[in-house]
C-alpha positions as CSV (number, residue, x, y, z in Angstrom):
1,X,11.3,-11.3,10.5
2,X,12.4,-10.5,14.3
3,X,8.9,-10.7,15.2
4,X,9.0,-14.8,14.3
5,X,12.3,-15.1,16.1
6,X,11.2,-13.3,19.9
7,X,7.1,-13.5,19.4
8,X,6.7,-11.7,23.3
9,X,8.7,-8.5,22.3
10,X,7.5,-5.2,21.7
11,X,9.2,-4.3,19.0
12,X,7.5,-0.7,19.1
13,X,8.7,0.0,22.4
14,X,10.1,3.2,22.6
15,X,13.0,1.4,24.9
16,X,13.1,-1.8,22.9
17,X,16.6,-2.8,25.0
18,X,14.8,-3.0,28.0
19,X,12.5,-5.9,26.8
20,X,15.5,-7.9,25.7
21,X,17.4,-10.3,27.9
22,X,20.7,-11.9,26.5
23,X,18.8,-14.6,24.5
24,X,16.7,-11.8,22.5
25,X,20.1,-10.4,21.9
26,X,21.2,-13.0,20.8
27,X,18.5,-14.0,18.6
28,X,18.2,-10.3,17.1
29,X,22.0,-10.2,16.5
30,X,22.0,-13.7,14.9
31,X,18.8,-13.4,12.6
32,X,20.1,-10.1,11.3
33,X,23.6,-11.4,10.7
34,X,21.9,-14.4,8.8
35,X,19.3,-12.5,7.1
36,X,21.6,-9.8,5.4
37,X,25.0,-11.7,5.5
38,X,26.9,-9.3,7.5
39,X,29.1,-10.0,11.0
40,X,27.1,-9.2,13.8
41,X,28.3,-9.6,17.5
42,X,28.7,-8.9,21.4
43,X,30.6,-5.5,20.3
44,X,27.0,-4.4,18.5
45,X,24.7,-5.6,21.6
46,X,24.7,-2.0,22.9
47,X,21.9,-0.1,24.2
48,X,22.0,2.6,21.3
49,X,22.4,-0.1,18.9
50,X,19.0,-2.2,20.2
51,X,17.1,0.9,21.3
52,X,14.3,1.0,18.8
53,X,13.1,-0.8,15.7
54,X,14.9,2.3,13.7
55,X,18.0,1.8,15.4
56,X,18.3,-1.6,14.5
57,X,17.5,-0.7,11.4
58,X,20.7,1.8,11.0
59,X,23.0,-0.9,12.6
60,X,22.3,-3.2,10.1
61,X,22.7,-0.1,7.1
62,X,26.0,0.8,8.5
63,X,26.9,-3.0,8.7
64,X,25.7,-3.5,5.0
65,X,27.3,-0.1,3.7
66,X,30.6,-1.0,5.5
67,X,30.4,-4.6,3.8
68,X,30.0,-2.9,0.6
69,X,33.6,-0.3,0.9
């Protein structure tokens, strides 16, 4: 799904952050929040947060798991 949104990115980069400039944050942080219906936003756009696929992927579970309490 992210891979349609930013074609040119890595997404196995072991330092996936350092690929992104503020439009593939953007576009990460907006497909996500689409894509799974949860709020997504500046606060989130944090290295730690965009570091790897696999942290990505915990954002969103601790966005959907927060949604759901």
């Amino acid at each position: 799904m992210l891979e349609d949104s930013l074609p040119l990115v890595d997404f196995d980069s072991d330092f996936l952050f350092a690929e992104l400039d503020s439009l593939g944050v953007a576009s990460i942080l907006m497909t996500l929040s689409d894509e799974f219906g949860i709020q997504l936003d500046a606060t989130d756009a944090t290295p730690k947060n965009l570091k790897t696929l696999d942290s990505i992927v915990s954002m969103v579970e601790n966005h959907l798991k927060s949604k759901a309490e």
